[in-house]
C-alpha positions, 0 to 999 in steps of 0.5 A: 688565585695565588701566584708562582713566588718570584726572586728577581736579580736586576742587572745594570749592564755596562759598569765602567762605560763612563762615570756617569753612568755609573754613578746612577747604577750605584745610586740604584744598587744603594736604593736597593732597585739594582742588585747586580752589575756586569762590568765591561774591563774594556770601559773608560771607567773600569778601574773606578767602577772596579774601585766603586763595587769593592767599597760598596760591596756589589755583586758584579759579574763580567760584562764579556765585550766582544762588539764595542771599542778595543780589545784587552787580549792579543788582538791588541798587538796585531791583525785579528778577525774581530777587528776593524782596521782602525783597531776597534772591535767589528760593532753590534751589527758588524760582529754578528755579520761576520759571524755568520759569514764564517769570517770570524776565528772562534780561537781569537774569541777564546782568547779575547774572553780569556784576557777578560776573565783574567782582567776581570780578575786582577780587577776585583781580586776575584772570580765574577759571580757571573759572565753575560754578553754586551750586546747579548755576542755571548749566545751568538752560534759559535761563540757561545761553545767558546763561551761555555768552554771558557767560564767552566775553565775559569770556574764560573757557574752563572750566565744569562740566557736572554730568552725572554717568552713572547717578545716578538708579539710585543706591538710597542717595539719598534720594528728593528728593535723587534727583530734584533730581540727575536734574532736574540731569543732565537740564538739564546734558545740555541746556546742552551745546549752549549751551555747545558753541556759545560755546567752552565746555569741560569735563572728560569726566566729573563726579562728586558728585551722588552722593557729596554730604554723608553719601554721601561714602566712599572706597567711593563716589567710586571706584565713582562714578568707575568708573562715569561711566567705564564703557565707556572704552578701557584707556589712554586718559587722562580728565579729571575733576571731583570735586565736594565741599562740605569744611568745618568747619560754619557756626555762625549767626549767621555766614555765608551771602550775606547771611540767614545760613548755610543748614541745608547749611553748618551741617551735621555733613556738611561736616565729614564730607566734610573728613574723607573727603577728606584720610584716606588712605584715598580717596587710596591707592583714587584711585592704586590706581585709576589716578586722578592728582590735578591742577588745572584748568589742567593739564587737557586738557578736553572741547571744542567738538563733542566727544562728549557723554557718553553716556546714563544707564543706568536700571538701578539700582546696588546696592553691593556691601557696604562691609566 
């Protein structure tokens, strides 16, 4: 039976965190296993990374920071709800509680997206193909009408949803990992509306909640993939994200947004995903697959009032062996 044609965008999150990392997420973008990139204006190594995407001509989008280390906005200079009293930003977890407690000025958000957008700007000398959220903040209740308000006043078109289908029955996640992956499907199925109303588009699928870290294979992507897929007519053509964290490991002190790099950077996991990216091993299962390669800007993305995609199914997905 033949299969849906899939086109695939693989994202590496975190541009500009430190230098590290972004020598390996440049490595990939020449490899060609990376084509796309989200740069955090916040990072140790903005300017460089800036400097890195011009030479090499790299798609890059802004990585919207509204939970790591320091602000670029007004909350600089003052008291601010998304800060800290040492000044920095309310953390992955601490943001979202505040959040949902109402403490959070969805104005001081604005702002803060605003500054990053223009930052973005004077950096790249130019718009970003497109914004997505460290941390997934971006399709958080509130913030993401902020959000969607802000990139269509800056002209910006493309986003992520990270809706990816069937990520709660995947048995190989751990438990808190699980649930903040299904705690992020469910907050991006309700910014669909917020979105949609602002002009906002996406690709039909996305992928990389499940496949994050330690978790990522060639086994796993695929079978990621099949799955946010399943149900497709055979020959139609899809879009895609990948979403991936490629790098060699931050080494502290340097790094980070400003209190130096987290565990997640420093991890042997990025690294690992490096390596699953650029073996040949994914790529010869992406094109057995039908899957193709290619940047944002060559997409056909989801638009306004298209289909959402459809809900998770709750059975549990056991794979198979991997030998």
């Amino acid at each position: 039976m033949s299969r849906p044609r899939v086109r695939l965008v693989v994202t590496a999150d975190d541009f500009g965190y430190c230098p590290r990392r972004d020598e390996g997420i440049v490595e990939a973008f020449l490899a060609g296993a990376v084509t796309s990139v989200s740069l955090l204006v916040n990072g140790a190594a903005t300017e460089s990374a800036a400097e890195l995407a011009r030479r090499h001509s790299i798609p890059t989008g802004l990585h919207a920071n509204l939970s790591e280390g320091r602000p670029v906005g007004p909350a600089r200079s003052g008291a601010s709800s998304l800060l800290g009293p040492e000044g920095f930003f309310l953390g992955k977890m601490g943001f979202r509680e505040a959040v949902a407690a109402g403490d959070v000025d969805l104005p001081q958000v604005r702002e803060e997206l605003e500054a990053q957008l223009s930052c973005f700007r004077e950096l790249m000398g130019r718009a970003p193909t497109h914004v997505d959220g460290h941390q997934h903040v971006h399709v958080l209740p509130g913030v993401c009408q902020v959000f969607a308000e802000a990139l269509q006043a800056y002209g910006v078109r493309f986003t992520r949803l990270p809706l990816e289908r069937g990520v709660g029955g995947c048995t190989w996640l751990e438990a808190p990992a699980r649930a903040f992956a299904c705690a992020v499907e469910r907050d991006a199925r309700a910014a669909v509306g917020p979105f949609s109303r602002h002009g906002l588009r996406w690709t039909d699928a996305f992928v990389g909640l499940s496949t994050c870290g330690r978790h990522m294979s060639a086994h796993r992507v695929s079978g990621a993939l099949a799955r946010v897929l399943e149900g497709t007519l055979a020959g139609h053509t899809l879009t895609a994200e990948l979403m991936a964290h490629p790098g060699y490991p931050s080494v502290p002190p340097t790094g980070g947004c400003g209190e130096g790099p987290d565990a997640f950077s420093c991890s042997w996991e990025r690294l690992h995903e490096l390596r699953v990216l650029t073996a040949p091993t994914l790529r010869t299962r992406l094109a057995q697959d039908g899957v193709q390669l290619c940047a944002l800007d060559d997409l056909d993305s989801k638009r306004p009032g298209e289909e959402v995609p459809r809900e998770a199914t709750l059975e549990p997905f056991l794979e198979p062996s991997l030998l």
